[in-house]
C-alpha positions in Angstrom: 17.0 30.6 30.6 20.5 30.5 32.5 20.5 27.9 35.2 20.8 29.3 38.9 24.4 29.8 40.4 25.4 27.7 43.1 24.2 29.0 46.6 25.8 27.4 49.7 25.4 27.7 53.7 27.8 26.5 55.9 26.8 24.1 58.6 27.7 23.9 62.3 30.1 21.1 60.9 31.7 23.3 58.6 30.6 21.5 55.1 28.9 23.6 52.4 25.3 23.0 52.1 23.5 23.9 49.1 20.3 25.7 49.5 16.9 23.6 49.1 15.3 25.4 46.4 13.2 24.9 43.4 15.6 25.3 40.3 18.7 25.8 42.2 21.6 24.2 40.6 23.7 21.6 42.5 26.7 19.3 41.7 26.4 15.3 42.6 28.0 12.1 41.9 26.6 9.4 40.4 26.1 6.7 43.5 24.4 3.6 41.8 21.1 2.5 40.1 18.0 0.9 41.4 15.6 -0.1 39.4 15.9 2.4 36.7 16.4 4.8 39.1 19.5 6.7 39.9 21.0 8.1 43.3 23.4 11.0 43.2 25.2 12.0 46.5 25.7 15.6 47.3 27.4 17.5 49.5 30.0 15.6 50.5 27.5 12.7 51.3 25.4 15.1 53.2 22.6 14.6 51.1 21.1 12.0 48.3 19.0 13.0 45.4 17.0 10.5 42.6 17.1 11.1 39.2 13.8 9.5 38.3 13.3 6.6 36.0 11.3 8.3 33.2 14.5 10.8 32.5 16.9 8.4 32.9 15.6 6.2 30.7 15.9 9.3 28.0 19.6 9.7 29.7 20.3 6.5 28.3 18.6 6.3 25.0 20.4 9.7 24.0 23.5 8.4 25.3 24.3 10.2 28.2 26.7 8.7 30.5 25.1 7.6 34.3 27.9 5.6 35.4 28.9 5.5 38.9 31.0 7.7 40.6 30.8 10.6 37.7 30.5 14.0 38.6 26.8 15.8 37.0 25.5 19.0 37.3 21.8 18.2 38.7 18.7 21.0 39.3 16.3 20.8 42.5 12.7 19.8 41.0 10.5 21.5 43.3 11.4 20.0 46.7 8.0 20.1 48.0 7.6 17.0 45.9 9.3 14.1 47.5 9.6 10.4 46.2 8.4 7.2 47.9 12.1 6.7 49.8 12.2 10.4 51.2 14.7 11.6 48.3 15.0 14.8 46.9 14.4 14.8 42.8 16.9 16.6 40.8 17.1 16.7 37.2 19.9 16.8 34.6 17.6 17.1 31.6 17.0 21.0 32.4 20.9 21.7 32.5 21.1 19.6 29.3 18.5 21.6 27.1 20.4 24.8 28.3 24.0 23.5 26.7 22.1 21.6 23.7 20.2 25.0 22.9 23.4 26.7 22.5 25.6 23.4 20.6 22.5 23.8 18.0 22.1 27.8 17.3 25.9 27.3 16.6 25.5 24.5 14.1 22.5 26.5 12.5 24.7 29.6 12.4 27.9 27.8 10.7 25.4 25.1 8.5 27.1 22.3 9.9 25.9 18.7 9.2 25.2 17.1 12.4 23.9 13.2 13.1 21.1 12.2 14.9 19.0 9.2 15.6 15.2 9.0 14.7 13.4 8.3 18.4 9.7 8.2 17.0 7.7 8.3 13.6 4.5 10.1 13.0 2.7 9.6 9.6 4.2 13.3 8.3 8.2 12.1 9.2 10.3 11.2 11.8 11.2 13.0 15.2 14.1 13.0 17.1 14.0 14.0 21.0 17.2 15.6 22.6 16.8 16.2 26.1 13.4 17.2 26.2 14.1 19.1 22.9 12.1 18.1 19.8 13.9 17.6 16.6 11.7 16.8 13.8 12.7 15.5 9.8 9.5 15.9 7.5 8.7 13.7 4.8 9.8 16.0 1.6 13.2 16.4 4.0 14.1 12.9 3.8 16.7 11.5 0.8 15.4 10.0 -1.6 16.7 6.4 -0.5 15.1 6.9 2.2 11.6 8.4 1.4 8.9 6.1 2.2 7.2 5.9 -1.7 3.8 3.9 -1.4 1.2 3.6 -4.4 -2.0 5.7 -3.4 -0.9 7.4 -0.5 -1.4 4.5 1.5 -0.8 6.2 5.1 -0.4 2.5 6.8 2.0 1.7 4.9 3.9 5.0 4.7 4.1 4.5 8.3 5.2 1.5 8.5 8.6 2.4 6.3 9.2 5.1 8.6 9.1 3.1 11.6 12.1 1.1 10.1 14.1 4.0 10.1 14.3 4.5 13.6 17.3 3.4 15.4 19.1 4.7 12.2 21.8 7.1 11.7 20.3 10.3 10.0 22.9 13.0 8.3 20.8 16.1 8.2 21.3 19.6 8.4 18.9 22.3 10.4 16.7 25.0 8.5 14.6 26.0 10.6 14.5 26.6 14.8 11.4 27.7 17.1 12.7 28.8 19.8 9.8 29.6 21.6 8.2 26.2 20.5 11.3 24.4 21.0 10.7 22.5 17.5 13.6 22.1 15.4 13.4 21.0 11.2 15.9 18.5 9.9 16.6 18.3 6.5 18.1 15.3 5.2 18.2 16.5 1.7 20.5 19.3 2.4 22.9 17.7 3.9 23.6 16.3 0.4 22.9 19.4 -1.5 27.1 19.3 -2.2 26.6 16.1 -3.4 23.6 16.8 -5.4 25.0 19.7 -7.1 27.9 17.7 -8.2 26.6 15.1 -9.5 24.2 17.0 -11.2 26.9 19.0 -12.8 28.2 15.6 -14.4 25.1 15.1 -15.8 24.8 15.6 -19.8 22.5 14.2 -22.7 24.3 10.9 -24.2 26.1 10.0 -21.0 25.1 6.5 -19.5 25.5 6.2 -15.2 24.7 3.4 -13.3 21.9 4.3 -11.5 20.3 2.4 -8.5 16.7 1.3 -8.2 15.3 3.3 -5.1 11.5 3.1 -6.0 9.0 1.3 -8.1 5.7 2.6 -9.4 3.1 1.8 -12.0 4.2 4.3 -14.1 8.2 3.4 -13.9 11.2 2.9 -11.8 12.8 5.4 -9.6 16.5 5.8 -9.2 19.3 7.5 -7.9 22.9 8.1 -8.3 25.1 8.6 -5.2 22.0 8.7 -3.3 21.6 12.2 -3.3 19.9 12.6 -7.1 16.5 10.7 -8.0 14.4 10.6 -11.0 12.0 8.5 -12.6 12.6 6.3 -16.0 9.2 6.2 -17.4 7.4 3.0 -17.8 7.5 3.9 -21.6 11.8 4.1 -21.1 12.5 0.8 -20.1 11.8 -1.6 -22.7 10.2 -1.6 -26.3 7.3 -3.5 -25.5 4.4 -3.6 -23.3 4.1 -4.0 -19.8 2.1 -6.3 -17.9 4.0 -6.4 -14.5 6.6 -3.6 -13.6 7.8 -5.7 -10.4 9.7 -7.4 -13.0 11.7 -5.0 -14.7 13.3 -4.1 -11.6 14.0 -4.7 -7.9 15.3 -2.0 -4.9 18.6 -1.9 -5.0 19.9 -3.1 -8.1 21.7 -1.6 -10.3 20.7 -0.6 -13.9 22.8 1.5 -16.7 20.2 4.3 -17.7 21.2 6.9 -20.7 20.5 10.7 -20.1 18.1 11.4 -23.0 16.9 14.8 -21.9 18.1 18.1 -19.6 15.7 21.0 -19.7 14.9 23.4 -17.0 16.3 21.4 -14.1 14.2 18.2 -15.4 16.3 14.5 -16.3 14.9 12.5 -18.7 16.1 8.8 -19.1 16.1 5.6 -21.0 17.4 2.1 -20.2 15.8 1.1 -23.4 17.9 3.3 -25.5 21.1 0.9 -24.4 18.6 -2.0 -26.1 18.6 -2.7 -29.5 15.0 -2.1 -31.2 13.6 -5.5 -31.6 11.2 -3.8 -34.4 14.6 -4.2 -36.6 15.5 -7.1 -35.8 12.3 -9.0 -36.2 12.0 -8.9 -39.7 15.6 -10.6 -40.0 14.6 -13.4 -38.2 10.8 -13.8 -39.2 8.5 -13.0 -42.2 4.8 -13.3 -42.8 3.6 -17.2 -43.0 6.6 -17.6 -40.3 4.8 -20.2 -37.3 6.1 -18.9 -33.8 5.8 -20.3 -30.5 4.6 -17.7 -27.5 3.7 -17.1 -24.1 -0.5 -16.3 -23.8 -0.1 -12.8 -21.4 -3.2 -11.1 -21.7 -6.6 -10.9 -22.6 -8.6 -8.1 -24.4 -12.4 -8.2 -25.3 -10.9 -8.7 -29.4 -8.8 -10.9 -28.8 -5.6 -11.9 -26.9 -1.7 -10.9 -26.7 1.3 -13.5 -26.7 4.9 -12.9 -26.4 6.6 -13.5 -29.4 10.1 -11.9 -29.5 12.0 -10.3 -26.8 9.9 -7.9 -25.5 7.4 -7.7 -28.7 4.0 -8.8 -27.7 1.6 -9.7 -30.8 -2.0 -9.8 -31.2 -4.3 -13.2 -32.1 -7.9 -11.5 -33.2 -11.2 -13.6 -31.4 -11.6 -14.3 -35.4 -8.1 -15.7 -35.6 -8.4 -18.0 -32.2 -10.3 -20.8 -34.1 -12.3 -21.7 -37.0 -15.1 -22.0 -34.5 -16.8 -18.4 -33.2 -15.7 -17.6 -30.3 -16.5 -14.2 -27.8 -14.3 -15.5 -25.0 -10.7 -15.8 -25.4 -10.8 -17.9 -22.4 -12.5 -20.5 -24.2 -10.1 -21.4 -26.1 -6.4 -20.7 -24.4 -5.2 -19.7 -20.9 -3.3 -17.3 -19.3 0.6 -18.7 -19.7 -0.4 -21.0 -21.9 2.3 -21.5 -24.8 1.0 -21.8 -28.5 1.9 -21.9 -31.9 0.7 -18.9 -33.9 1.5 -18.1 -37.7 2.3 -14.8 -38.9 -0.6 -13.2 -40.9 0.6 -9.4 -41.2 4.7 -7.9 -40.3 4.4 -4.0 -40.6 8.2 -3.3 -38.7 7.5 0.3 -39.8 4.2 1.4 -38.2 5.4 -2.0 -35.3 2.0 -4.3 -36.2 2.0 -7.7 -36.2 -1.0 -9.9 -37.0 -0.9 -14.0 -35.7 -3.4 -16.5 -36.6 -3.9 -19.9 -34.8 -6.4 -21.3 -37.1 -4.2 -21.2 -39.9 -1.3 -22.8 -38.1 -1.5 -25.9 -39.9 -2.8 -24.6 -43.3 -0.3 -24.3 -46.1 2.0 -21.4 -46.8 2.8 -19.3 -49.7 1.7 -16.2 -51.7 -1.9 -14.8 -50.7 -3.1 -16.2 -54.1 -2.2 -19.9 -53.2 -4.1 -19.6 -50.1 -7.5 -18.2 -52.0 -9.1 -22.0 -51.8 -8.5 -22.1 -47.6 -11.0 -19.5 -47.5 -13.4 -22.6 -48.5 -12.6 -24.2 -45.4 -13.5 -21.1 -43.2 -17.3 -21.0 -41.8 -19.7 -19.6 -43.8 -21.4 -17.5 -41.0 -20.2 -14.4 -39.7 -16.3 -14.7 -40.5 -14.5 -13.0 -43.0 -11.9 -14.3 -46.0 -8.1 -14.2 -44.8 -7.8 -11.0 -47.0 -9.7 -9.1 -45.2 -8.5 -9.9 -41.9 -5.1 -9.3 -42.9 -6.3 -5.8 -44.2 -8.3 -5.5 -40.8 -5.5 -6.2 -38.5 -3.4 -3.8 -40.6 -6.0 -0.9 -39.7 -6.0 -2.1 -35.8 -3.4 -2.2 -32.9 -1.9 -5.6 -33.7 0.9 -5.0 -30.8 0.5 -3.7 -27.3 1.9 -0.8 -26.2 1.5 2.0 -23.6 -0.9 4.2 -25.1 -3.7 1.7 -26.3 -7.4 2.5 -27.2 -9.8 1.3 -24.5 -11.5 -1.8 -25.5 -15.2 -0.3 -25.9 -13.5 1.9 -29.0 -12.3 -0.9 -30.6 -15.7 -2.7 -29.7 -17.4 -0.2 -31.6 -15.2 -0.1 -34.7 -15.5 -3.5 -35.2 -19.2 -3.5 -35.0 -19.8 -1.0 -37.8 -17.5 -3.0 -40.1 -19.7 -6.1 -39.3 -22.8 -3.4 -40.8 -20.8 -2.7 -43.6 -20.2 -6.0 -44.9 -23.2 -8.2 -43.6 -22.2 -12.3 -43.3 -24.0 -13.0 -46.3 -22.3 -11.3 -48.8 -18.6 -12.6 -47.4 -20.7 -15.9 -48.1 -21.1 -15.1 -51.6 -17.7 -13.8 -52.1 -16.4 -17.2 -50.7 -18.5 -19.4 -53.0 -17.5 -17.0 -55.8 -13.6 -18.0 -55.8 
């Protein structure tokens, strides 16, 4: 609504009095502050008006400039309302939402990027208030460095990143005004749709970009280019080998050369690994079966348990490998980052299996058919010859990798084999040789 014109009496003294009346507009000068209150003179010092401490404290945080002795347009709050000292209360905040209404149907009208600063956060984004007027940035609006990304949805924790954007400087662009409501959407996003679009136009399958970590997740790493495009490198993407702890493949922030494998229907597909030599080829150059290696003990499975054994290849000890004594419990008989010496039983680079034993560590090395009398040494009870664990681990997942079989398959796969071949026959078969 348009403010009021001026209306003014003259007194007997001849000064112009403006009339006392609810939402008549008035011009003052800014006399001094009190508290956090400020007093505004009027009519040539014929009158004094307070600007209360509530606005002015919004006055302040949005910038506006109180200082003394600076002419302001004021309006009469209802005057039948009086504060504490006798004093009139005007308000500038009214005159304000009139002029910022009309700065910000011109910046929707011409798409102009504007900059604001976040004054609150709620858990679905992050609102700005102009002079009474309420600006607000939803979550799906907000770039992606800045998009609060929290595992499970936790809403806690979604708030709390989007309390630390307030105080922050915000380059957004409007897309969308109420004006009955007064509630205007922000868009950070499109305010870099230029940038986005430009980028994305460099974009093409072989390139490599150094991208920067924005996100991580247990199923990969988000990052972006220029700020403005994100995508995900999948957990599978980054490195040839298992993963036991993603925080360690990357922090927010850095900066990491990804390859663009993939463009199809507006979807990115990337690889850091691809930069990476395969350490599937390069194993076999530096190892071969009978080989004793030294690794890192990082996980357990009910069969067994995994070591770290070259660059990012992690290799399987079967329970029936551990020791010459049975054993159900991996934990029995080595720890989590313990370091131990395991010998290579089976190398398969092709179908990327590979077997370790750390019972036969300090058994002698050779052709299978040299090591027929160790099979002696083994117990007689429930544990097979060295041939047929070799031929068993060569059936099995002998490395980890992203897409392994849950542990009650394997469970079961092992215990028909046990019904196939009872203990007692691999007993005869052992005194036979």
């Amino acid at each position: 609504m348009t403010p009021k014109k001026i209306a003014e009496v003259k007194n007997s003294a001849g000064f112009s009095v403006p009339l006392i009346k609810e939402g008549q507009k008035v011009k003052g000068i800014v006399l001094k502050k009190i508290s956090n209150w400020v007093l505004v003179d009027c009519a040539d010092a014929a009158f004094t008006w307070i600007i209360l401490s509530k606005e002015v404290k919004e006055l302040e945080k949005s910038g506006y400039d109180l200082a003394p002795g600076r002419e302001i347009e004021l309006e009469i709050v209802n005057p039948n309302i009086r504060h504490e000292d006798w004093y009139y209360i005007v308000s500038i905040t009214k005159l304000l939402q009139y002029d910022v209404w009309k700065a910000i149907l011109r910046k929707f009208e011409d798409d102009e990027i504007i900059t604001v600063i976040p004054t609150e956060a709620n858990l679905w984004g992050l609102l700005v208030d102009m002079h009474g007027i309420k600006w607000f940035v939803p979550l799906s609006q907000l770039a992606p460095i800045h998009y609060p990304r929290v595992e499970d949805g936790d809403q806690e924790a979604i708030f709390e990143k989007l309390l630390d954007l307030i105080g922050q400087e915000l380059k957004v662009r409007i897309i969308n005004i109420d004006e009955e409501e007064k509630r205007i959407i922000l868009s950070e996003r499109e305010a870099l749709k230029e940038e986005r679009e430009s980028v994305l136009k460099e974009l093409e399958v072989g390139k490599i970009f150094e991208w920067v970590v924005s996100g991580i997740s247990s199923y990969g790493l988000f990052v972006t280019i220029g700020w403005t495009v994100e995508w995900l490198v999948h957990i599978s993407e980054i490195t040839y080998g298992h993963v036991n702890n993603i925080d360690k493949l990357g922090t927010i922030g850095e900066k990491i050369k990804v390859k663009v494998i993939g463009l199809e229907n507006g979807k990115i597909s990337l690889s850091s690994k691809k930069l990476k030599d395969d350490p599937w080829t390069e194993l076999p150059k530096a190892h071969k079966v009978w080989d004793i290696l030294e690794g890192e003990v990082v996980r357990y499975v009910p069969y067994g348990v995994f070591i770290r054994v070259f660059q990012d290849i992690n290799g399987l000890i079967h329970l029936s490998e551990l020791s010459h004594k049975t054993t159900q419990n991996p934990n029995e008989v080595v720890k989590l980052g313990q370091i131990v010496k395991a010998k290579i039983i089976l190398l398969d680079p092709k179908n990327r299996k590979i077997g370790l034993s750390m019972k036969w560590v300090n058994e002698p090395t050779g052709d299978y058919s040299a090591q027929k009398p160790v099979v002696k040494k083994a117990p007689t009870s429930s544990k097979k010859g060295l041939e047929d664990i070799v031929k068993k681990l060569a059936e099995e997942k002998t490395v980890e990798n992203i897409e392994e079989k849950p542990a009650k398959k394997v469970e079961k796969k092992e215990e028909k084999k046990e019904e196939k071949k009872p203990a007692k026959k691999v007993t005869k078969k052992a005194k036979a040789e």
